[in-house]
C-alpha positions as CSV (number, residue, x, y, z in Angstrom):
1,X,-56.5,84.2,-75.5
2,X,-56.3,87.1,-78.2
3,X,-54.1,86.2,-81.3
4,X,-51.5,88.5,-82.0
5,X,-51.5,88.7,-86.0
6,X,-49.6,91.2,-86.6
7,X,-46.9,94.2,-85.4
8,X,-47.2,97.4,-86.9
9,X,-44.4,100.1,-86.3
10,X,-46.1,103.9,-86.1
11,X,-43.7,106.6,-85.9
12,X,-40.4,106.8,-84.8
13,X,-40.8,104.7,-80.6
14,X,-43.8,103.4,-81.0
15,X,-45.4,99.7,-82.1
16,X,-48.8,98.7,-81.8
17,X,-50.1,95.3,-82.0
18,X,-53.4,94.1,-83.5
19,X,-54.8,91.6,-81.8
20,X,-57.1,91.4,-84.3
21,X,-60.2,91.4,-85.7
22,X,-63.3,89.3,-84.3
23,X,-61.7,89.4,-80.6
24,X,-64.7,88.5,-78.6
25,X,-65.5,91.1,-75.5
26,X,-68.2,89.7,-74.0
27,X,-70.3,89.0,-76.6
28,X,-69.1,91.8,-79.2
29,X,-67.2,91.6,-81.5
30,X,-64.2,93.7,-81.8
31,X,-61.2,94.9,-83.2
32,X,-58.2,95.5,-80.8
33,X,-54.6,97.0,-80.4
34,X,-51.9,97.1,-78.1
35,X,-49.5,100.4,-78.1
36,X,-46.2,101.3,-76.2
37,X,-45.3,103.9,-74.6
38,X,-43.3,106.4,-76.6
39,X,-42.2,108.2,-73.3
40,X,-42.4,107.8,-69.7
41,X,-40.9,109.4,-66.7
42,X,-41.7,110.0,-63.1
43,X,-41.6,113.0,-60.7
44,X,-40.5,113.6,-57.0
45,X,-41.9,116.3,-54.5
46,X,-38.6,115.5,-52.6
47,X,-36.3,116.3,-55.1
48,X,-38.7,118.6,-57.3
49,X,-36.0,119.8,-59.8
50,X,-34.6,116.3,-60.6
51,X,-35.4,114.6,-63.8
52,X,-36.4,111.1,-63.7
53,X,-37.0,110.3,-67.3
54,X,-34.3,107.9,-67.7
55,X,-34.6,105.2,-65.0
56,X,-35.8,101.9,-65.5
57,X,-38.8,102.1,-63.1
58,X,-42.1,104.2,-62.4
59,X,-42.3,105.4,-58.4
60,X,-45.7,106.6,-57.7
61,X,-46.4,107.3,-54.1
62,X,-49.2,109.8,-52.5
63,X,-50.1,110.7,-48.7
64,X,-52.2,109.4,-46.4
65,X,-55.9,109.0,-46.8
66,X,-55.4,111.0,-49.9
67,X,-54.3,114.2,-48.2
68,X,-50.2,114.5,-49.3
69,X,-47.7,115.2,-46.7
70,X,-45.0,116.9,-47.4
71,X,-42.6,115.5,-49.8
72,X,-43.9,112.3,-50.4
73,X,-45.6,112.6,-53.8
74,X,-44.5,111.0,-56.6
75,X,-46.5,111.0,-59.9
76,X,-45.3,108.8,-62.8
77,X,-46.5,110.1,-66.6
78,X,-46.9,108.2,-69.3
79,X,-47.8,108.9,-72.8
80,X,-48.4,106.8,-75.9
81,X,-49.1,109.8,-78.5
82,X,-52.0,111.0,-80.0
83,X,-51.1,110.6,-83.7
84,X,-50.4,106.9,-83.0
85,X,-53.5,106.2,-81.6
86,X,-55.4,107.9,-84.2
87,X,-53.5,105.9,-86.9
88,X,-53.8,102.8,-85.0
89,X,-58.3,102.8,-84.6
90,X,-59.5,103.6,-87.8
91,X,-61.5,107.0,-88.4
92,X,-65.0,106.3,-87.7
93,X,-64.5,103.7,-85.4
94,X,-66.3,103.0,-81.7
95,X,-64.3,102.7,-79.0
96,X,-65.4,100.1,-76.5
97,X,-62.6,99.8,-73.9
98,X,-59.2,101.1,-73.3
99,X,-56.9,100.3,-70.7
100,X,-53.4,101.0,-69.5
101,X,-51.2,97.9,-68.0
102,X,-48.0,98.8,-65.8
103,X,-45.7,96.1,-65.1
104,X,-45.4,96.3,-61.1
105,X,-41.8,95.3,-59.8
106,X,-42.8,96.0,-55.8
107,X,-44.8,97.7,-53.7
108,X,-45.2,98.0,-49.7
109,X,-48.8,97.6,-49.7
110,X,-51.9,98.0,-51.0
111,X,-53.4,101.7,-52.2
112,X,-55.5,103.2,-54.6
113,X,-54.4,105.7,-57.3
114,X,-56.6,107.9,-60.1
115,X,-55.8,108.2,-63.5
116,X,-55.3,111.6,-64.7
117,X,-55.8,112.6,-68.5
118,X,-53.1,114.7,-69.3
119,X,-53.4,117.6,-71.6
120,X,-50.3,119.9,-72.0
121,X,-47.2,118.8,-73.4
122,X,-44.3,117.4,-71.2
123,X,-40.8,115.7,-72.3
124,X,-39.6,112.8,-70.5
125,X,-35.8,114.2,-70.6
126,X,-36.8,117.5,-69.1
127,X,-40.1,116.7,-66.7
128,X,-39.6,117.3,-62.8
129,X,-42.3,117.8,-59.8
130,X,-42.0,122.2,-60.0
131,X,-42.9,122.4,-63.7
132,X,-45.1,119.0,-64.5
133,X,-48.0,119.3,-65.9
134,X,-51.6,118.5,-64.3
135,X,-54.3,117.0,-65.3
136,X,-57.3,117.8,-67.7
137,X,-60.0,115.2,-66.2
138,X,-59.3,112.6,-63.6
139,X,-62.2,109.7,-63.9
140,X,-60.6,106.1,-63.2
141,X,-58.2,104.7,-60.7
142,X,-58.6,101.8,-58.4
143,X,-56.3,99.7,-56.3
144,X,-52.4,99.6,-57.4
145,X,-51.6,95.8,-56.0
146,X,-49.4,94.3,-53.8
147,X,-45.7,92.8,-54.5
148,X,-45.4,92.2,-58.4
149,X,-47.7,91.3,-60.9
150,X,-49.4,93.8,-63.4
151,X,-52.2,96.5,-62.5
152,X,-54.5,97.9,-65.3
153,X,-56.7,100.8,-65.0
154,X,-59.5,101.9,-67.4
155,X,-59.0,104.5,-69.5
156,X,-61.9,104.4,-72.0
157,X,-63.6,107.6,-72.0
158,X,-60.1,109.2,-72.3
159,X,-59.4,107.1,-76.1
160,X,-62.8,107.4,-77.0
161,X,-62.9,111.6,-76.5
162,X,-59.8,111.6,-78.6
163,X,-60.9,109.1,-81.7
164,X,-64.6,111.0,-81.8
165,X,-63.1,114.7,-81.9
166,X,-59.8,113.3,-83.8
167,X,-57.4,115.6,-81.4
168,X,-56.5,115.7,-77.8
169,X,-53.4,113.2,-76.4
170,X,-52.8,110.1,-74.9
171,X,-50.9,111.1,-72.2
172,X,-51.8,109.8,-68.2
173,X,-50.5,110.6,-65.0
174,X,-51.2,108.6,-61.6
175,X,-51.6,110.0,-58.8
176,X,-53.6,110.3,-55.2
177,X,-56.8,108.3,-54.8
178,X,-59.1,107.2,-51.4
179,X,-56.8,105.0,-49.6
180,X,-53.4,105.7,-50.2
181,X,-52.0,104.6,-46.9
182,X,-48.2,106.5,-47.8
183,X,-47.5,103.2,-50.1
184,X,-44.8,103.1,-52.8
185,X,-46.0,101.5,-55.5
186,X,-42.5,100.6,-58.3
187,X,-43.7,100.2,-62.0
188,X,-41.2,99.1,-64.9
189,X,-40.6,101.9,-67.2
190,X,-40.2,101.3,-71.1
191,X,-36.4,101.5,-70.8
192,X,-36.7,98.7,-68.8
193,X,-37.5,96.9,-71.9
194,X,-40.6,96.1,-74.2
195,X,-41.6,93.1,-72.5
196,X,-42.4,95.1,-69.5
197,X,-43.4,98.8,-70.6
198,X,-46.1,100.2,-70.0
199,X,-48.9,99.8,-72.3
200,X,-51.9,100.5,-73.6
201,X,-55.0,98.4,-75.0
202,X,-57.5,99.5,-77.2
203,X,-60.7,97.7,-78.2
204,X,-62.9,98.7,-81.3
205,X,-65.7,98.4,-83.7
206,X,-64.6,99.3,-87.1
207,X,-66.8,102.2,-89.1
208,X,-68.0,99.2,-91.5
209,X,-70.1,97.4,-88.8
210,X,-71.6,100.3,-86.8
211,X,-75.3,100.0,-88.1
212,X,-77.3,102.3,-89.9
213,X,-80.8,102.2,-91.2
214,X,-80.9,100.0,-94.5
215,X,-77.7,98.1,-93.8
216,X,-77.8,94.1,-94.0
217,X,-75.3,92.0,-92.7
218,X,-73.9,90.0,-89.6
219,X,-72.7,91.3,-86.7
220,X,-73.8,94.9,-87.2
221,X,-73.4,97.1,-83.6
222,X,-75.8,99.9,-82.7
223,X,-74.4,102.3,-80.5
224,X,-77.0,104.1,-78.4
225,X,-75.7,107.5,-76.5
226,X,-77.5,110.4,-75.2
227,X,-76.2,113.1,-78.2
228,X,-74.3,111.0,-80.5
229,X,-75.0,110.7,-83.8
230,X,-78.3,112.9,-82.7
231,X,-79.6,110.3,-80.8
232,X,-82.3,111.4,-78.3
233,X,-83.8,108.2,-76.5
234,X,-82.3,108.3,-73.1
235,X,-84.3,108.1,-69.7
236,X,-82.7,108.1,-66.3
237,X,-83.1,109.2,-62.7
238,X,-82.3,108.4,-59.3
239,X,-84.3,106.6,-56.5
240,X,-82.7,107.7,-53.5
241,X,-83.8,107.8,-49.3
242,X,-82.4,110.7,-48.6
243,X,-84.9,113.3,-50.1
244,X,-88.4,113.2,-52.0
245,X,-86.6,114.8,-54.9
246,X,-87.0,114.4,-58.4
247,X,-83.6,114.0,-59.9
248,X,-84.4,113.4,-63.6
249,X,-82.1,116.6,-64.4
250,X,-79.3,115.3,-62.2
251,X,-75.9,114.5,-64.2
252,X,-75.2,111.5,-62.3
253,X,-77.1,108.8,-59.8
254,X,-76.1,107.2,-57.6
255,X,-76.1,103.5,-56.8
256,X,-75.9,102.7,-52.8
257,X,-76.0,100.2,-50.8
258,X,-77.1,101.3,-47.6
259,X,-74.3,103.6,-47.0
260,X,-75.2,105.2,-43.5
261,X,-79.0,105.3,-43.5
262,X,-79.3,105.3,-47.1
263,X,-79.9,103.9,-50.4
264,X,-79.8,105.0,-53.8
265,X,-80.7,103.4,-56.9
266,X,-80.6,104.5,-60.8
267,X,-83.1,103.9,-63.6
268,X,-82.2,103.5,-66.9
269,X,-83.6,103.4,-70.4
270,X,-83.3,103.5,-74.1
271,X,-85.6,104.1,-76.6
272,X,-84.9,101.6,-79.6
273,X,-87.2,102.3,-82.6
274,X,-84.9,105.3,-83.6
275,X,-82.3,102.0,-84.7
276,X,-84.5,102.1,-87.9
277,X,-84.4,98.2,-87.8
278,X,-87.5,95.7,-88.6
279,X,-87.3,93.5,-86.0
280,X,-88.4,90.8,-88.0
281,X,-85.6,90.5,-90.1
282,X,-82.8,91.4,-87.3
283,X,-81.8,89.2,-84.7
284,X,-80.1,90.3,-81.7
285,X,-76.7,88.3,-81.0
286,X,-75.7,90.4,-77.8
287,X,-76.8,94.0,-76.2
288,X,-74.7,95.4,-73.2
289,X,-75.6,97.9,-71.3
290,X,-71.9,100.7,-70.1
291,X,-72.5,102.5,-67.4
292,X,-69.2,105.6,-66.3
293,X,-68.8,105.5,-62.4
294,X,-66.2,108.4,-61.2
295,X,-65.8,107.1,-57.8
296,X,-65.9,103.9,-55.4
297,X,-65.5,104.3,-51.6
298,X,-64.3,100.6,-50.9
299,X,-61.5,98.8,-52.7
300,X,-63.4,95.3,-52.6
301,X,-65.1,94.2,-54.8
302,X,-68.4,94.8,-55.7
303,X,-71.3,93.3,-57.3
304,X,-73.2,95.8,-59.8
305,X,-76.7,93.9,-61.2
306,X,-79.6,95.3,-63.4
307,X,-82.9,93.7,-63.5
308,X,-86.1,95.1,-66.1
309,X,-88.4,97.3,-64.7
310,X,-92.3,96.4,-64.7
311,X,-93.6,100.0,-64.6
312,X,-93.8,102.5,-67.0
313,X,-91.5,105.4,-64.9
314,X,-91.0,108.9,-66.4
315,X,-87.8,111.0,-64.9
316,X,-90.3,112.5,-62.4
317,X,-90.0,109.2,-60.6
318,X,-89.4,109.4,-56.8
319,X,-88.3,106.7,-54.2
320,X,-92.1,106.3,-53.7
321,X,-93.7,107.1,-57.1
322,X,-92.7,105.9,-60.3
323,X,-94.1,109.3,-62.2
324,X,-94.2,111.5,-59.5
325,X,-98.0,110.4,-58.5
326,X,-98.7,107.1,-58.7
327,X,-97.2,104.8,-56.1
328,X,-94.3,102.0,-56.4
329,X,-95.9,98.7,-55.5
330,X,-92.7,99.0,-53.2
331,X,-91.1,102.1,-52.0
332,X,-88.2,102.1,-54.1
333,X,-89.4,100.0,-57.0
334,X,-88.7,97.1,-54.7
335,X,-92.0,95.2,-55.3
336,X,-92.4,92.4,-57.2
337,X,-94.7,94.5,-59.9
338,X,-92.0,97.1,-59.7
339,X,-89.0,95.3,-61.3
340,X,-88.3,91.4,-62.1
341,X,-87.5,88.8,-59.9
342,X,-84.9,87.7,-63.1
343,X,-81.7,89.3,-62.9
344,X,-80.7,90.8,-66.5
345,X,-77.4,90.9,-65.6
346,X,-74.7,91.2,-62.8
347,X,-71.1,92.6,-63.5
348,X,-68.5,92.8,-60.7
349,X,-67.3,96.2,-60.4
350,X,-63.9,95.9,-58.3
351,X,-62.9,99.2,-57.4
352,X,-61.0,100.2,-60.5
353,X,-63.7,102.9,-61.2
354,X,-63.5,102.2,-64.8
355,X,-66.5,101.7,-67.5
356,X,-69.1,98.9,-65.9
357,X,-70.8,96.8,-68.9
358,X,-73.5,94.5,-68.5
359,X,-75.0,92.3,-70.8
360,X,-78.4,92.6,-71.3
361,X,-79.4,91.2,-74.5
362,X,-82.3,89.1,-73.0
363,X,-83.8,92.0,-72.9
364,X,-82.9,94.3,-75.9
365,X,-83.7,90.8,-78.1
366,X,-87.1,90.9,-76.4
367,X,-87.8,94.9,-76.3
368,X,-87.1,95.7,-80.0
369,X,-89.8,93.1,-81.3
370,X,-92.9,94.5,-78.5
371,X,-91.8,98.1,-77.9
372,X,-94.2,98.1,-75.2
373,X,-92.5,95.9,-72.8
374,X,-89.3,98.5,-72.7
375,X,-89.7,100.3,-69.2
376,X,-85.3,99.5,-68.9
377,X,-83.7,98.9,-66.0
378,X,-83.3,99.2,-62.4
379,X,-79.5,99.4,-61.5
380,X,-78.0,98.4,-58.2
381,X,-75.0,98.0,-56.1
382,X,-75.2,94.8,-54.2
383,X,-73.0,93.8,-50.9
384,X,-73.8,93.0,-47.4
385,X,-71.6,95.7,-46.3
386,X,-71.5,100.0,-46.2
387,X,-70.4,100.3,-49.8
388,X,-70.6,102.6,-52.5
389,X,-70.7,103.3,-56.2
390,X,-71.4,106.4,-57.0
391,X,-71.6,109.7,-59.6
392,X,-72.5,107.3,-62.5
393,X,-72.6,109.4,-65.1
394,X,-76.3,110.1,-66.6
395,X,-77.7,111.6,-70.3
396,X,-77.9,115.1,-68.7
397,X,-74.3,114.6,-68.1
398,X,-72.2,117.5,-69.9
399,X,-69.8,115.3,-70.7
400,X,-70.7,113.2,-73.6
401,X,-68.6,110.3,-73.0
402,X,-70.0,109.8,-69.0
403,X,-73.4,109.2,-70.6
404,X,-74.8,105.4,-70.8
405,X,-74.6,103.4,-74.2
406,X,-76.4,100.7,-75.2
407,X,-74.6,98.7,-77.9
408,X,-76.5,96.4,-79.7
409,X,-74.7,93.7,-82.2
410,X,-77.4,92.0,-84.8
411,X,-77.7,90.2,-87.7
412,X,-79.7,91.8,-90.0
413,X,-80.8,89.9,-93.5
414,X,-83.1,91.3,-96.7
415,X,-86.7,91.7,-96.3
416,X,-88.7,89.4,-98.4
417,X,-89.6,92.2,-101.1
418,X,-85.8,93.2,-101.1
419,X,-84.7,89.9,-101.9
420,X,-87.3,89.1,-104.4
421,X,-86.4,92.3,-106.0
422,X,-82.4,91.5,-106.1
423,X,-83.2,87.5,-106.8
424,X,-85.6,88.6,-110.4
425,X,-82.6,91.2,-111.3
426,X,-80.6,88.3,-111.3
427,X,-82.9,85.9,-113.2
428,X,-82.8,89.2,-115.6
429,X,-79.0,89.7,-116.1
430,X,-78.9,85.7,-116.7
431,X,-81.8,85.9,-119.0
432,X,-79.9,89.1,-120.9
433,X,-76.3,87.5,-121.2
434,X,-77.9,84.0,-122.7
435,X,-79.2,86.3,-125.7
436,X,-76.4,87.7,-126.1
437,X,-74.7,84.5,-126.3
């Protein structure tokens, strides 16, 4: 349970509370914050010139199977405000997860909604279906929930766009996603109360922990991303059954499990000397792998594992060669001198098409002391049944933010040399004041 230390008030509607720092996700350590809306509202393709930015509740409702019939759209906005998000994680800072909780009041049954990023400015006291805005990017979604209780979606490539270029909003819509089914889905609105409002949940490493070549300390995170920060280390394809392509260019793979007659599966890795770390003075505390699916074609649950790969692949790699010439033990990389019978890690990836993390600091801790054994993963979707992840987003991806990341949390401490060096220009300033005594 996260310890709520303190309540900040940012602007004129909105509060954000810090959870605090050294909040344990997984294994790294973050900071976190909770914001409120600062305006909400909700729009109907019934009544399309009616305003609904002063009811209590949120209606969101779409068509059938995704395709709307007529009037039965209804899209609730929310928006939290770029400037407080920006004042609430600190310049600099790494955004690890975001997401958006609705207080449900009711629904009449289950169905699956996308999260849009909204771009263009709307006003709660003058939004309505003919004039509302659309949306910029729509990546996340999942399953809304049945009766009451709370839904959160993932929003963390939306945050994390606007804290790296310091602009953009924080301003989301709902609307239709795979299986809508015609379901109304009621949300509380922030004039229903603050207990209730909708809010959003931000998670962080500060500036002052993100590692850089020379810096000692404990608890120092490496973030790894095709592009960032001029990083350059990424590998990835897809192994897939339907073609003898090469898909080392692709900007996403896929990761099936026999849907039809096929099956996919991506290959990942990271190159880790650009860190600028000696390994034998750092000592990994926890790596986990974040991987950006756009889209699920089930709404159960489903299990998403990585295991290390034994062969040194290149992105020319095929379903049947791992270079583009020599073979797989295993079509597929499905032998046993293909990948490990060890699971690195397995991460349950229900539906929400949000940001899937894995740990796999097994293998980074191993990896950045014998370079040599780095060939990365093998990434899978496992179920017994025709389901689907796919369009995770690779390092060819235009979109920055859809690429993997690695992040790496260690604890770094002095070389010898360094430490000898600061312990005799101790002995020194000792030596110095006693004379001058």
């Amino acid at each position: 349970m996260k310890t709520m230390l303190a309540t900040l008030t940012i602007g004129a509607m909105a509060a954000a509370v810090l959870l605090g720092p050294g909040t344990a996700r997984g294994a790294i350590l973050v900071d976190s914050a909770s914001l409120s809306a600062i305006q909400d509202a909700w729009v109907d393709q019934a009544n399309p010139t009616t305003n609904y930015g002063s009811t209590t509740t949120l209606e969101r409702k779409a068509g059938w199977s995704s395709t709307p019939s007529s009037s039965t759209q209804k899209f609730p906005y929310v928006d939290f405000g770029a400037a407080n998000l920006l004042a609430t994680v600190p310049a600099g800072a790494a955004v690890y997860r975001a997401q958006l909780a609705l207080d449900r009041v009711s629904a009449t049954g289950d169905s699956e909604a996308r999260v849009g990023h909204v771009s263009a400015a709307w006003n709660e006291g003058t939004i309505v279906y003919n004039s509302a805005p659309g949306t910029a990017a729509t990546r996340y979604g999942g399953p809304l929930g049945t009766g009451a209780g709370t839904t959160v979606l993932d929003v963390t490539t939306y945050v994390d766009s606007v804290r790296r270029t310091g602009s953009g909003t924080a301003s989301y819509r709902l609307s239709g996603g795979g299986e809508d089914n015609g379901h109304t889905t009621v949300f509380s609105s922030r004039e229903a109360g603050a207990g209730v409002a909708p809010e959003l949940t931000v998670e962080w490493v500060p500036a002052s922990r993100l590692y850089t070549p020379g810096m000692k300390g404990s608890n120092l995170v490496a973030r790894l991303q095709e592009g960032l920060s001029g990083y350059a280390g990424t590998s990835d394809t897809m192994l897939t059954t339907r073609n003898s392509l090469v898909h080392g260019a692709d900007a996403s793979f896929n990761m099936e499990n026999v849907w039809g007659s096929d099956t996919s599966r991506g290959l990942v890795k990271f190159d880790l000397s650009s860190i600028g770390v000696n390994p034998a003075w750092a000592t990994v505390t926890s790596a986990t792998l974040l991987l950006m699916p756009s889209d699920f074609q089930t709404m159960t649950s489903i299990p998403v594992q990585v295991r290390e790969l034994q062969k040194a692949w290149t992105e020319n790699a095929t379903w049947t060669t791992y270079d583009g010439v020599n073979l797989w033990d295993l079509a597929g990389a499905a032998g046993a001198g293909d990948q490990s019978a060890v699971l690195s890690s397995t991460s349950l990836a229900d539906s929400q098409w949000g940001m899937i993390y894995l740990d796999v600091t097994s293998s980074v801790a191993s990896w950045l002391g014998n370079p040599a054994l780095n060939n990365g993963w093998i990434v899978d979707a496992v179920s017994a049944t025709q389901n689907i992840v796919s369009q995770v987003g690779t390092s060819e991806n235009a979109t920055i933010v859809l690429r993997p990341q690695l992040w790496i949390q260690m604890n770094v401490i002095p070389e010898p040399a360094t430490a000898a060096v600061l312990g005799l220009a101790g002995l020194l300033g000792l030596k110095r004041r006693g004379r001058r005594a």
